[in-house]
N, C-alpha and C positions, 0 to 999 in steps of 0.2 A: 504494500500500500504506500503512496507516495506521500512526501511529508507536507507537500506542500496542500491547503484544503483552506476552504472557503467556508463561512457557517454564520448565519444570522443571530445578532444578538439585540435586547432591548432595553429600553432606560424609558421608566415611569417620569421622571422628569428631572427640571435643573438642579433640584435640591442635591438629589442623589449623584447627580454627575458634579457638582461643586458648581464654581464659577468660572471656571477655566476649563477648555483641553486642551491639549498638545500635541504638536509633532512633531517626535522626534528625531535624533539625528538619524538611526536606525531605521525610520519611517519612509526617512529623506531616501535614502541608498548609499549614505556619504559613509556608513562604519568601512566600505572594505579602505577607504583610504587612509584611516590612520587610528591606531588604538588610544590614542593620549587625545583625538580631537575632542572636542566640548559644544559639541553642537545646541545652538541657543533654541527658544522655543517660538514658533507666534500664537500670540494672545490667540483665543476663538472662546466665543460666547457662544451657547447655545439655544435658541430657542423653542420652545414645544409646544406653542399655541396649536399649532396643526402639526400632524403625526408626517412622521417621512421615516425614512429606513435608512438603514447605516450598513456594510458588513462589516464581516470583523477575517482577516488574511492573516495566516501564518507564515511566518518569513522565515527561513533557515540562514541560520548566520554560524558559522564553524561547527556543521553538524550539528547546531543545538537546534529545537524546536520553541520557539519565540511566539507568545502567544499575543495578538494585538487587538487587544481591545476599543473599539470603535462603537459609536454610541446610535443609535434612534428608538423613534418611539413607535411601533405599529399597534395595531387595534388590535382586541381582542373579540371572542367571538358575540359578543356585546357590544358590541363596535365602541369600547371607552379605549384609551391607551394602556396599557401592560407591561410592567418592567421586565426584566431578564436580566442576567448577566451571565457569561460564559466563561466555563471553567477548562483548565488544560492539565495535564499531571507533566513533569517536566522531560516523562519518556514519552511524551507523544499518547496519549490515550487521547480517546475519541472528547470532545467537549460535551460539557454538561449545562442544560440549560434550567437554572434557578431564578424562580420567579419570585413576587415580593412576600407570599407566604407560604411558599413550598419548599417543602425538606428534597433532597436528594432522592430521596426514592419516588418522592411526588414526581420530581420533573424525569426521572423514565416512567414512570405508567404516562405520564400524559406530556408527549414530546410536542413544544412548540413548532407550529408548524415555518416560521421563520429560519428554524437551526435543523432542517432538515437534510444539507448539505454536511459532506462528511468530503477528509480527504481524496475518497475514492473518485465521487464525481469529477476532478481534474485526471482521472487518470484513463489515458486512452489507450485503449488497444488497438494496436496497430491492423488486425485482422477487421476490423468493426469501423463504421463509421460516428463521426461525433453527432451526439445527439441535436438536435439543433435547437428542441424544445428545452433544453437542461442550459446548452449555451446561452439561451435568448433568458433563461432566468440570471444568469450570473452576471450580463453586462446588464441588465435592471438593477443589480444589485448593486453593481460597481456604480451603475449612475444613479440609483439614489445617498451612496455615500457620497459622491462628490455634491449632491447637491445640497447636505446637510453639512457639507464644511464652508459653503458658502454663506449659509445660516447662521454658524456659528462666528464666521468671521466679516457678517454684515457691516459692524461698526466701523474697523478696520478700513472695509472698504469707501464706506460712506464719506472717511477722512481725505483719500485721496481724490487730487482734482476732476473737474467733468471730463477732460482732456484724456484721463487716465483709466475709466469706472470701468468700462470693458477688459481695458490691459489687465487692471490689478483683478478682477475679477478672474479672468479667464487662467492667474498667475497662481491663485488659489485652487481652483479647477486644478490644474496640473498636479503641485502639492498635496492635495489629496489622492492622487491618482497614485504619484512615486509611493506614497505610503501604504500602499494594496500591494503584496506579492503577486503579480498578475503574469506570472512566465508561462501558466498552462494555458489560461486564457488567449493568448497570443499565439500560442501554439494550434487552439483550438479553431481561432479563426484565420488564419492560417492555410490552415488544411481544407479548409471551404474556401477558399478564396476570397475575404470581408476585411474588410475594414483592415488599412495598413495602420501600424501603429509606429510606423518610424516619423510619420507627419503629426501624428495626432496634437504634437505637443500647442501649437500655436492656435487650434481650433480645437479643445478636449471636447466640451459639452456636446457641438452641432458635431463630431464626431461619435462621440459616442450614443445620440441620437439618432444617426442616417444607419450605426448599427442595429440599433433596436429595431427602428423600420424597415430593414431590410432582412429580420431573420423574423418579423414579424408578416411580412409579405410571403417570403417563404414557406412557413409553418402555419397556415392560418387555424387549421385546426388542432395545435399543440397545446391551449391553453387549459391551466389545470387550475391546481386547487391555491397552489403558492402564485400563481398571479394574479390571481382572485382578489388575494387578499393586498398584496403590495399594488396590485397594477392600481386597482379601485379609489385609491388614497393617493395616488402620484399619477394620476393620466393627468387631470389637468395642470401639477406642477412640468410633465414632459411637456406639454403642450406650448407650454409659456417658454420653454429654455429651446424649443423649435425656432423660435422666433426670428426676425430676420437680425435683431441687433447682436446672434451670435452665429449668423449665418458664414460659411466657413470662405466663403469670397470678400464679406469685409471684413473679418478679421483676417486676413491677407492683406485687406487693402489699408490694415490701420497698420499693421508692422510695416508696408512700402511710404506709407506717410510720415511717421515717426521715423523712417529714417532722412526723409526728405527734409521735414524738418529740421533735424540735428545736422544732416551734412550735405546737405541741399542735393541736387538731381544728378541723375550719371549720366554720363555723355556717351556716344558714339557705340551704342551696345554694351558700354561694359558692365558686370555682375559685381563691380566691389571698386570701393575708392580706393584711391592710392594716399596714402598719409606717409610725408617723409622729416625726417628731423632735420634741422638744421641749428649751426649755432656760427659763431665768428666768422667762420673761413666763408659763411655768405656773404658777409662786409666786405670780403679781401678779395671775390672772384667777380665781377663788373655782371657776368654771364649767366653764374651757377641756377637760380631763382627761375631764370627766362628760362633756361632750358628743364628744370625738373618740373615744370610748369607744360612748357610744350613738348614733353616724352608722355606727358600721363599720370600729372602727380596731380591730385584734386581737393588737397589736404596739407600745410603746413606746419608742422608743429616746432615751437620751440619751449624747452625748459629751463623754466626760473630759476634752477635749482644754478644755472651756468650764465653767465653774462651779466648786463646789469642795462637799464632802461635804456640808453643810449643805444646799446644793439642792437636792442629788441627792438626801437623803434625805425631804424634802417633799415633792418630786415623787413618788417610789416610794410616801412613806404616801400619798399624795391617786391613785396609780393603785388599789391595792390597796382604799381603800374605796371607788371609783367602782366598779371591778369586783364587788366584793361584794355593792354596790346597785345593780346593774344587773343584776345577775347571768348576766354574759357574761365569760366567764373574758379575760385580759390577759394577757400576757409581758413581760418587760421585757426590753431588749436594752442595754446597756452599750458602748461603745466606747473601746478603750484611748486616746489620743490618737498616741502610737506617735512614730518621728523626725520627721515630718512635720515640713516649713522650713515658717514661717509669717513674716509681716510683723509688725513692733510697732514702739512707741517714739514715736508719733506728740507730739503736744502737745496737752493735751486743749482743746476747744472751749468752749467760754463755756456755761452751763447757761440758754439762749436757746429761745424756742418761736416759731416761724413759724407764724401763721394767714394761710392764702390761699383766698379764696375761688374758684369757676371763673369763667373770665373767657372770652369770645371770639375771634374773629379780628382785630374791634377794640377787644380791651381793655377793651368792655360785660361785666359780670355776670352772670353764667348763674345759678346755684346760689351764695349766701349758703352760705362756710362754719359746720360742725355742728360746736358747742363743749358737749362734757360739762364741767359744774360742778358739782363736791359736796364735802363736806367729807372733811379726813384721815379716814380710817377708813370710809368708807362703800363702801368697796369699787368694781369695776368699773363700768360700764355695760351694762346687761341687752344678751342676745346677737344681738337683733334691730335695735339701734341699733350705728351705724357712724360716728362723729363722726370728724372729722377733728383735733382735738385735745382733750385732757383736761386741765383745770385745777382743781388741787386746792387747797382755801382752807384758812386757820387756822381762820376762826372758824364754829364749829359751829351759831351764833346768826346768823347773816350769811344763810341759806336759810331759815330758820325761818317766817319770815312772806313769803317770795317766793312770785309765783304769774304765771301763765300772761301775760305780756304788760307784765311788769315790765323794765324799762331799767339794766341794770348799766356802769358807766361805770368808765372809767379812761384812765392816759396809758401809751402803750406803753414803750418802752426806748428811743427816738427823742425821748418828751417829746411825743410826738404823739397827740391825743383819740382815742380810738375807742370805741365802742358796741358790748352784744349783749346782745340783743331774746330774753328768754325766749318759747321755743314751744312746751315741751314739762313735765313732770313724773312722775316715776317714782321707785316705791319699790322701792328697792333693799336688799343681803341686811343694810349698815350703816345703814338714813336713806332720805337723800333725795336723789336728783339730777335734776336740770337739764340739758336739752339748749337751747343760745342759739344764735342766727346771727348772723354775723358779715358785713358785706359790703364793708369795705375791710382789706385787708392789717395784719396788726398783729404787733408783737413782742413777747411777753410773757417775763419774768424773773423767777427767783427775786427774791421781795420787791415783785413789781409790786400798785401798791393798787388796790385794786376797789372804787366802793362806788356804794349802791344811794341816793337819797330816799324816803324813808319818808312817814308819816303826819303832816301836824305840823307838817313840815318837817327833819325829822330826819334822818341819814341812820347810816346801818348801816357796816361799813370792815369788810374781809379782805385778806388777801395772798397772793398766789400761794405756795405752797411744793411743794417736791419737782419742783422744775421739770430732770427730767432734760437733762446736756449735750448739747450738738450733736458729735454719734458724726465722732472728727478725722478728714480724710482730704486727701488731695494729691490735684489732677488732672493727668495727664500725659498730654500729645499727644507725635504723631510727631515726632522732631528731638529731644525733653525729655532732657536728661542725668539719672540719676535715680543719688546715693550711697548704697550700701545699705554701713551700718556694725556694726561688734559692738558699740560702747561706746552705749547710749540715749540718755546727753547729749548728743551732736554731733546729734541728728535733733529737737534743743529749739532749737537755734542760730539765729532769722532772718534768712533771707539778705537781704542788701542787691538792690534793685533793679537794680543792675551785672550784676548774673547773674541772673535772673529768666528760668525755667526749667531752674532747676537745682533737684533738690530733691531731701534727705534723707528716709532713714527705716531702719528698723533691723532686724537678724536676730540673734539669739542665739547661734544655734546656730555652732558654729566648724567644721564642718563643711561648712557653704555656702563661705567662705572657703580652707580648705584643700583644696578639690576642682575651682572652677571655674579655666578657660583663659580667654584670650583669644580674640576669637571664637565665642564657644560660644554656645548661644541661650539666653534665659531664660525664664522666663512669670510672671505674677501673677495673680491671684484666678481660677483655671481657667481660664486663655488667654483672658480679655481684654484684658490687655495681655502685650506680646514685648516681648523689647529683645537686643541682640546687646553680649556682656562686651565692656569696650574697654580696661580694665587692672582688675589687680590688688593687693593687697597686705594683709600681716596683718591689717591692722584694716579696710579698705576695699575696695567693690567698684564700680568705673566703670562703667554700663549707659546705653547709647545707646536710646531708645524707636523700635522699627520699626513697631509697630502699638498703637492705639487707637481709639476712635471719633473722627470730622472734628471734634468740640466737645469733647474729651477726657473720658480715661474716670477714675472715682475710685477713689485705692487707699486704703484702708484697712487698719486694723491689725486682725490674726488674720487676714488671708487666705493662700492659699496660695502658694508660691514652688515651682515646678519647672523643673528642670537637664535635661532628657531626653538628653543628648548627655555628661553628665559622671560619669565613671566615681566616683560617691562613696559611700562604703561606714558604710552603714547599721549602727547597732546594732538586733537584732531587737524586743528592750525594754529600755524606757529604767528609770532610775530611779524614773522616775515615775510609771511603767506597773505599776511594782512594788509601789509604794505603792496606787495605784491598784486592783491587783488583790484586795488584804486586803478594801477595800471590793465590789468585784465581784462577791466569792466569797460575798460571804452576804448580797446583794440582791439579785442579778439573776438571771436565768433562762438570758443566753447573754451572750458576754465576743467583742466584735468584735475579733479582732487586724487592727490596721490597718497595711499598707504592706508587710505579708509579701513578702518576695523569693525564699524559697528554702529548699529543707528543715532547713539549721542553724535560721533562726526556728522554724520548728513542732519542731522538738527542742526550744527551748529552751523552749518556750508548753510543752509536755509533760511537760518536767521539773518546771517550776514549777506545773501542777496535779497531778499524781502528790505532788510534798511535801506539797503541802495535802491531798489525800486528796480531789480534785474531780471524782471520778465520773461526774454525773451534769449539772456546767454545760455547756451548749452553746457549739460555738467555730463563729465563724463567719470563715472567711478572708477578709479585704477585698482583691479584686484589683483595685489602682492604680497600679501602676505597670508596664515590659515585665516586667524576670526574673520579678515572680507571677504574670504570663500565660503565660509560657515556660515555667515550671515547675511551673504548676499540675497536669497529672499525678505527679509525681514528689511535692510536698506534700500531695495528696490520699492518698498511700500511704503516708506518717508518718503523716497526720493518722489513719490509721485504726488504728495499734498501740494507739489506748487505745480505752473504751467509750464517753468521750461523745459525744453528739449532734451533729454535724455539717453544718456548709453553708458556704454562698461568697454573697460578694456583690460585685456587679459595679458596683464605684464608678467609672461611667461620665464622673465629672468630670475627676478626675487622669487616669484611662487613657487617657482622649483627649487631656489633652495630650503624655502622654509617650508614645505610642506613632503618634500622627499623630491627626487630626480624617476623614480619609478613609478610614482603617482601622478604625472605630469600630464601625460597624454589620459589619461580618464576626468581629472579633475576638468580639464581645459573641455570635453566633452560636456560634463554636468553643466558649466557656468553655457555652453553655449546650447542648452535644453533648457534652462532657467529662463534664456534672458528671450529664447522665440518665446516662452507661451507669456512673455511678460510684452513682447511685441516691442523688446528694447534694443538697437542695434549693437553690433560687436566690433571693435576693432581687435586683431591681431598680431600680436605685436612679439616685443624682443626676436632677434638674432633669424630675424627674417632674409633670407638670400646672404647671408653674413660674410660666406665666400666671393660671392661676385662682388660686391661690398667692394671687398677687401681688396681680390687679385684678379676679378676680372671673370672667373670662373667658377660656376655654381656648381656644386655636389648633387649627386643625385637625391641625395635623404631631403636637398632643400626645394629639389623641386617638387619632390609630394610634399611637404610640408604648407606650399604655399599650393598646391590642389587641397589642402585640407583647410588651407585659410580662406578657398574660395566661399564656404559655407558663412563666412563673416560680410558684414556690410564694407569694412574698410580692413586693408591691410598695409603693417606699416614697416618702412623701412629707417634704418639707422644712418646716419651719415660715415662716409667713407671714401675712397680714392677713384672708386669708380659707383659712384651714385648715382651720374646719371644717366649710364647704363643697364643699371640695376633696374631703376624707374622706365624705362625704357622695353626692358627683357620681360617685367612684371605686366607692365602695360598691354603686352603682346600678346601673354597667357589668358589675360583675363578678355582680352577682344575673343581669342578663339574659342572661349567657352561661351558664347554667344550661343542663341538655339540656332541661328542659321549655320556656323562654322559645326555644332554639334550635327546638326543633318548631313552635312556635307559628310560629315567623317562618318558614317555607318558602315559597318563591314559588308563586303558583299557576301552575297548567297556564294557556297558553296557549290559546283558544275555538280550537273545532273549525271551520275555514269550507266544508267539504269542498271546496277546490281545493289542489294540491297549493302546494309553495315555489318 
């Protein structure tokens, strides 16, 4: 007999069920992801003025049999309402149904006709067909449970705006549905061909409604004695939930709106916006904006957490007239910086340029490195060239008379000759520049001379300037003791060679401090490196390195630091975020709150656009860390008491460390099944195409990766060396998944050979 069983249970009224029910994390589907989560609960009130039916699903969770009690009230045969409640023994015996004055022996001589189902009904034999009559009672059963959680979670919804009352409803609807064991039921229809339930999420009700009416057309003479009694009490509640305002074409049409809103319309066939990050280096490239603008990016984002208003505002004027002259509309997206622990305090690096040519397996030359030279103010290097370093000269007269095949000489920073061989000439948006090769290793410095022989014998002199520093960083292998301090100057300190491998660096925040143990595990720049705490104190923290790459990995300052095991309590927004948001509110199109944990944050984000009077900014929830996974239902139903435009973004870098690296691909599943039946859009994010990114060439693991981020309304990329490429290659993917380009590519029919297989 199978464990899994279905069985009617009843509740005389609210007294006896309290003032609250619950649903669990267990309910949810979220236990197999982590033993330590804390799944929170939402409020549900129950009401029993009119009877409805509830079931009650046994879920198996590590071989154990889980008994779940779920509440309604049906009539009895006196037609008043009738309590019950159902009993399980913890080896699985059949349930017992005890009424409000019946002993155990009462309730088997006289079995409630409600609790007639028994494990076995889900259990199908494969030689036999499913019943259709027994299937058409159990999705009655299933839809009058969901209909009593919307009952009880009426007030709930009443809270949220008009904008929202179908979403939050139908978000409910769903939530009750994950909380039924329902794997035979799926199975069962299934095997008849009904009702898919891979869609069902974002239409539950009018889905589980076109069921009933379609195994009711079916069977018309199936009806017995159990539908009698439920049907009689809930035809005209189905009747009502038939209706067109959950009819399964506009709640389609409310999730293509609600994204329209938040990220306005998609252009040119495509099935998902492209959202790309930018920071500085858009200030520093005259071009970059225009072009990731006109490859297919329909989404800007920049975060606060890096720059400072002066950036941000050159960046938004250089989107808004690329957009203008392209005339492909833009969004901007903002992100608060939020508590996020980060690294700093490093000791900055010598402002040094390393030129390396490629070299072979023995140390032969392959490819002479591609050295851009032009004077200050000449601006970048046109988008088709990719030099391997930029050297920018004083003197404006020093290129003037260069040309194709001219020998520019200098001494590196070693004191040592090197050479590069003009090959190239281009005018650019300031002048002129020069692409030279390079073919032995050289170091160039702020102040390094350059000079050419001229005509004569003359020769020409410039100096390198603007020779940005070498970005500090520490490399730390397994065994590295690593001090992470509050005060900046102790992470200035150079250690003596005595202790070589130990090394400083610094966190601001007094919060890292005041929350970690001993023992607890750490991480740095998105879990590539671990270390396990090995003491504490005020101003210091001791971390043992457990994992890094065999050649060691580099940490750098602004990367990330997470604690997943340390109970430390976040402010929702910072001061800064505050400041931050003055700016926000009247440049940007949508305000990323980042590191949301839990409904007090979306209070607080609510409060503080309500005093501004911000209507109409889009909030998009960043979920990175476990409680905004956990509680991402419960903040998606704050998040909708106001009117603005709404979504979630699945920052798949932190989530995965704090929540496991093996849990990653399921969780990111749950939030993007939460957020359809919420009708809230998704963006996709971290380490999207990360390789092409990088080097120009995408892995194969990232092209599915972004086939599975097609299922999102926006997918977002990182900045990097080839971006906008990247934005480009994306762009490409997402035209061809159009339905036209889908038609096009149908396999053909197999040739006919007339023998059979």
């Amino acid at each position: 007999m199978m464990q899994n069983a279905i069985s009617a249970c009843v509740v005389a009224n609210s007294r006896e069920l309290g003032n609250q029910a619950t649903l669990s994390a267990d309910q949810l589907g979220f236990d197999s992801f982590s033993r330590r989560a804390n799944f929170t609960h939402l409020p549900c009130a129950l009401c029993t003025k009119q009877a409805v039916g509830v079931v009650q699903f046994l879920a198996v969770r590590r071989s154990k049999l889980k008994p779940r009690t779920l509440a309604s009230a049906l009539p009895n045969r006196d037609g008043e309402p009738k309590a019950s409640f159902l009993h399980s023994s913890a080896d699985g015996q059949p349930l017992l149904a005890l009424g409000n004055n019946k002993s155990c022996k009462d309730a088997d001589a006289e079995e409630d006709p409600s609790a007639r189902y028994s494990r076995s009904d889900f259990s199908v034999n494969a030689n036999h067909m499913v019943n259709r009559g027994e299937l058409l009672d159990k999705l009655k059963a299933v839809h009058l449970h969901v209909l009593a959680s919307e009952q009880w979670n009426a007030s709930q919804i009443k809270l949220c705006h008009r904008n929202y009352l179908v979403s939050a409803t139908n978000l409910i609807h769903y939530l009750a549905l994950k909380c039924l064991d329902i794997e035979q039921v799926k199975e069962d229809f299934s095997s008849i061909g009904l009702l898919s339930w891979e869609i069902i999420d974002s239409c539950v009700m009018a889905s589980l409604s076109a069921g009933i009416q379609l195994l009711e057309e079916l069977s018309p003479n199936s009806l017995n004695a159990r539908e009698n009694i439920s049907g009689n009490c809930t035809e005209k509640r189905l009747e009502n939930q038939r209706n067109e305002k959950f009819a399964v074409h506009l709640m389609r049409k409310k999730a293509y709106s609600n994204r329209e809103l938040l990220m306005g319309p998609l252009q040119d066939g495509k099935t998902s916006h492209v959202m790309v990050t930018v920071g500085k280096e858009a200030t520093e490239n005259e071009m970059l904006i225009t072009d990731l603008i006109d490859t297919g990016a329909s989404i800007i984002r920049i975060n606060c957490a890096h720059g400072d208003p002066s950036v941000w505002s050159e960046i938004i004027r250089r989107v808004k007239r690329s957009s203008q002259m392209l005339e492909k509309p833009c969004q901007i997206l903002m992100d608060l910086g939020g508590p996020k622990l980060r690294t700093a305090g490093l000791k900055p690096g010598p402002h040094v340029m390393k030129i390396s040519p490629e070299r072979n397996a023995s140390g032969n030359v392959i490819f002479p490195a591609q050295v851009w030279l032009s004077h200050k103010g000449a601006g970048p290097p046109p988008n088709h060239v990719s030099p391997d370093a930029v050297v920018v000269l004083s003197n404006p007269d020093f290129l003037c008379d260069t040309e194709v095949g001219d020998t520019v000489r200098f001494k590196d920073a070693r004191r040592t000759k090197r050479i590069l061989k003009i090959v190239g000439k281009f005018h650019v948006f300031g002048g002129i520049g020069f692409i030279a090769e390079c073919s032995r290793t050289s170091y160039i410095e702020s102040g390094t001379q350059l000079y050419i022989k001229g005509k004569k014998g003359r020769f020409r002199f410039a100096h390198a300037v603007d020779v940005p520093a070498v970005e500090p960083s520490i490399r730390l292998r397994v065994g590295d003791s690593l001090v992470i301090s509050r005060d900046s100057s102790c992470s200035r300190i150079d250690l003596p060679e005595a202790i070589r491998g130990t090394h400083r660096i610094t966190c601001s925040s007094g919060l890292l401090f005041d929350s970690v143990k001993p023992g607890e595990p750490i991480a740095f720049d998105d879990g590539k490196i671990w270390g396990i705490i090995q003491g504490t104190s005020i101003s210091e923290i001791i971390v043992s390195i457990t994992h890094a790459n065999p050649r060691g990995t580099k940490l750098r300052p602004e990367k990330s630091i997470n604690i997943p095991e340390s109970n430390i309590q976040f402010q929702g927004l910072t001061s800064k975020d505050l400041m931050d948001l003055e700016f926000v509110s009247t440049h940007a199109d949508m305000v990323g709150f980042s590191f949301v944990r839990d409904v007090n944050d979306i209070t607080m984000l609510c409060l503080e656009l309500e005093k501004r009077k911000l209507w109409n900014l889009g909030i998009i929830l960043k979920i990175e860390t476990r409680s905004g996974f956990e509680n991402l239902p419960q903040m998606l139903l704050e998040a909708m008491k106001l009117p603005n435009p709404l979504g979630v973004m699945i920052a798949r870098g932190d989530l995965a460390v704090e929540c496991g690296w093996e849990r990653i691909a399921a969780i990111q599943e749950v939030i993007l099944s939460i957020c359809s039946a919420a009708h809230v859009p998704v963006i996709w994010a971290t380490q999207v195409l990360e390789s092409f990114v990088k080097s120009g060439v995408p892995s194969r693991a990232e092209i599915t990766d972004v086939a599975n981020g097609r299922r999102a309304s926006c997918i977002m990329l990182n900045k990097g060396k080839h971006l906008v490429e990247a934005v480009s290659f994306l762009d490409s993917i997402l035209r061809n998944y159009s339905t036209k380009m889908r038609a096009q590519a149908k396999l053909k029919p197999l040739p006919l050979t007339g023998r059979p297989f």
